[in-house]
C-alpha positions as CSV (number, residue, x, y, z in Angstrom):
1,X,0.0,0.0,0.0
2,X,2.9,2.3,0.9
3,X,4.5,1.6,-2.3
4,X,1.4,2.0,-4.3
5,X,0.9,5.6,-2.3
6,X,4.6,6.9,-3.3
7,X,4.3,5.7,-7.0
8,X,1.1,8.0,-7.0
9,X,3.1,11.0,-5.5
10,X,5.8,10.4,-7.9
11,X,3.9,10.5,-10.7
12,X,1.6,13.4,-9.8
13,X,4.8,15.7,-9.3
14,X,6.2,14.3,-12.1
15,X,3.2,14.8,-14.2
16,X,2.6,18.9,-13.0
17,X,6.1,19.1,-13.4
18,X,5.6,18.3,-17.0
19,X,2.7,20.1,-17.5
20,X,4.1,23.7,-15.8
21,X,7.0,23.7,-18.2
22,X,5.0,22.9,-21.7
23,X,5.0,26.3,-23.6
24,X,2.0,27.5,-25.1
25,X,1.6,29.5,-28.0
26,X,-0.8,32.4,-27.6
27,X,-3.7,32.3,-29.7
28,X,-3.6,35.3,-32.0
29,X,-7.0,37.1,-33.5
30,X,-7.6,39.7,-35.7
31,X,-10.8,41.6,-35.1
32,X,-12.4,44.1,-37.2
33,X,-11.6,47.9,-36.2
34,X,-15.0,49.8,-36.0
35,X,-15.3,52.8,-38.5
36,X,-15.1,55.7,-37.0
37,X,-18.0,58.0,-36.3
38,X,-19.6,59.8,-38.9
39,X,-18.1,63.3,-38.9
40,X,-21.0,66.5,-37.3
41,X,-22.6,68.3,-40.0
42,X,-20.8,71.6,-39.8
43,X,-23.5,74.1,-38.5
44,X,-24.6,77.1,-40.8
45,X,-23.6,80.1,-39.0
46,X,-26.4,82.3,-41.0
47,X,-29.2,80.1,-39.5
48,X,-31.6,80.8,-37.3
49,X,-30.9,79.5,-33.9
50,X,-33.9,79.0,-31.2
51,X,-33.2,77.8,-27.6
52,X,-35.5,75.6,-25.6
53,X,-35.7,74.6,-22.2
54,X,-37.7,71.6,-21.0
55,X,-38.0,69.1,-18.3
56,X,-37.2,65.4,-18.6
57,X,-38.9,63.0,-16.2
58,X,-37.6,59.5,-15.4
59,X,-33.9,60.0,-15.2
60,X,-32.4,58.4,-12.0
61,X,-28.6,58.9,-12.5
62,X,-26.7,61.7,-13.6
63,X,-24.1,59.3,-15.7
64,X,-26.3,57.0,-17.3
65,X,-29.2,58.5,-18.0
66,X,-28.7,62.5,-18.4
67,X,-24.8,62.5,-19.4
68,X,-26.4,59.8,-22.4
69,X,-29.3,62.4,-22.8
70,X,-27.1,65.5,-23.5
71,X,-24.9,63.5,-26.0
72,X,-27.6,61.8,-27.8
73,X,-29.2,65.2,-28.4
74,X,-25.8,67.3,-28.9
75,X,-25.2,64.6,-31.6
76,X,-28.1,65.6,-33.6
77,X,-27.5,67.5,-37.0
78,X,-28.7,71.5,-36.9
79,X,-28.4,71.3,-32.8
80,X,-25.0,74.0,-32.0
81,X,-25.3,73.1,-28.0
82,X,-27.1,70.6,-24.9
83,X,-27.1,70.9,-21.7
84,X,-28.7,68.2,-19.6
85,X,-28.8,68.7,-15.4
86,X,-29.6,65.9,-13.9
87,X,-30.1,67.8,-10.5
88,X,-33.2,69.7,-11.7
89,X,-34.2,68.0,-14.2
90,X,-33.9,70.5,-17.0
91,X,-32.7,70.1,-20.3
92,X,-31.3,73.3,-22.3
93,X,-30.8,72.2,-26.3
94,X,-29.7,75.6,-28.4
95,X,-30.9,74.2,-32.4
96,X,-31.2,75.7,-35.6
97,X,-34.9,76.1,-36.7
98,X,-34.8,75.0,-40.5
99,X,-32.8,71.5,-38.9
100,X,-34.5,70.5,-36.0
101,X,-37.7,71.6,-34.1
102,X,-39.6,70.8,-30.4
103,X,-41.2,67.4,-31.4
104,X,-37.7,65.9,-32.9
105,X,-36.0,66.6,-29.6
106,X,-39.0,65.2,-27.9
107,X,-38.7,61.9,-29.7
108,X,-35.1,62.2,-29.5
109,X,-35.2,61.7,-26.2
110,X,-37.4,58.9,-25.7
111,X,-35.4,56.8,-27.8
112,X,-32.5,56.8,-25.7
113,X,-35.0,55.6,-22.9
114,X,-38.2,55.5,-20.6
115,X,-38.0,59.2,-20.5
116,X,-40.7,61.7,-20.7
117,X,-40.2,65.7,-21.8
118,X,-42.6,68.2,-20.3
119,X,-43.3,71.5,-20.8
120,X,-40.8,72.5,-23.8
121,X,-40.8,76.2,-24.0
122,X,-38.7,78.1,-26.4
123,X,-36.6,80.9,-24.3
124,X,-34.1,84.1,-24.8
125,X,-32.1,82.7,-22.4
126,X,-31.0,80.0,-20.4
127,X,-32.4,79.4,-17.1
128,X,-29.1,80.1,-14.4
129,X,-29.1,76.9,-12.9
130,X,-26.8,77.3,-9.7
């Protein structure tokens, strides 16, 4: 039995001795580089700019939800700035009229989420949010 139990240690040592010291050959793969991002629209600078303020309902982090909201909407063609604050709620889009109007940015932003816009105004200025 003793002999049987020292042939077993023997070869198990000898065996992860074996199998430590086998060199491997890393698997190399080529993966497809994404194309890059379409390239803004430049904007017009003799177009008519409008800004609107309007509340989004249904955020619940400032990251995910109005960081994604901002650049989803600052990514559309014929809109120069966004401003999302998650804090109250309020999103502040500057957009050229003949490009992009209220219902657009509406829908805009419910297809980045569950997210509701209420009451869109168009304003002079920005609201000073502190």
């Amino acid at each position: 039995m003793k002999v049987l139990k020292y042939i077993g240690i023997v070869a198990l040592v000898f065996s992860l001795t074996i199998a430590c010291k086998k060199e491997h050959t890393p698997e190399v793969k080529t993966l497809p580089v994404a194309e890059a991002p379409a390239k803004k629209k430049e904007l017009n600078p003799d177009a008519t700019y409008a800004k609107a303020e309007f509340t989004i309902e249904g955020m619940s982090c400032a990251v995910g939800c109005a960081a994604k909201i901002e650049k989803t909407i600052a990514g559309m063609d014929g809109v120069k700035s966004a401003k999302v604050d998650f804090e109250n709620k309020i999103a502040m889009v500057e957009y050229d009229v003949e490009e992009v109007n209220p219902d657009q940015l509406t829908k805009t932003v419910a297809k980045v989420g569950e997210y509701t816009v209420e009451n869109m105004k168009t304003v002079e200025d920005f609201s000073s949010l502190e």
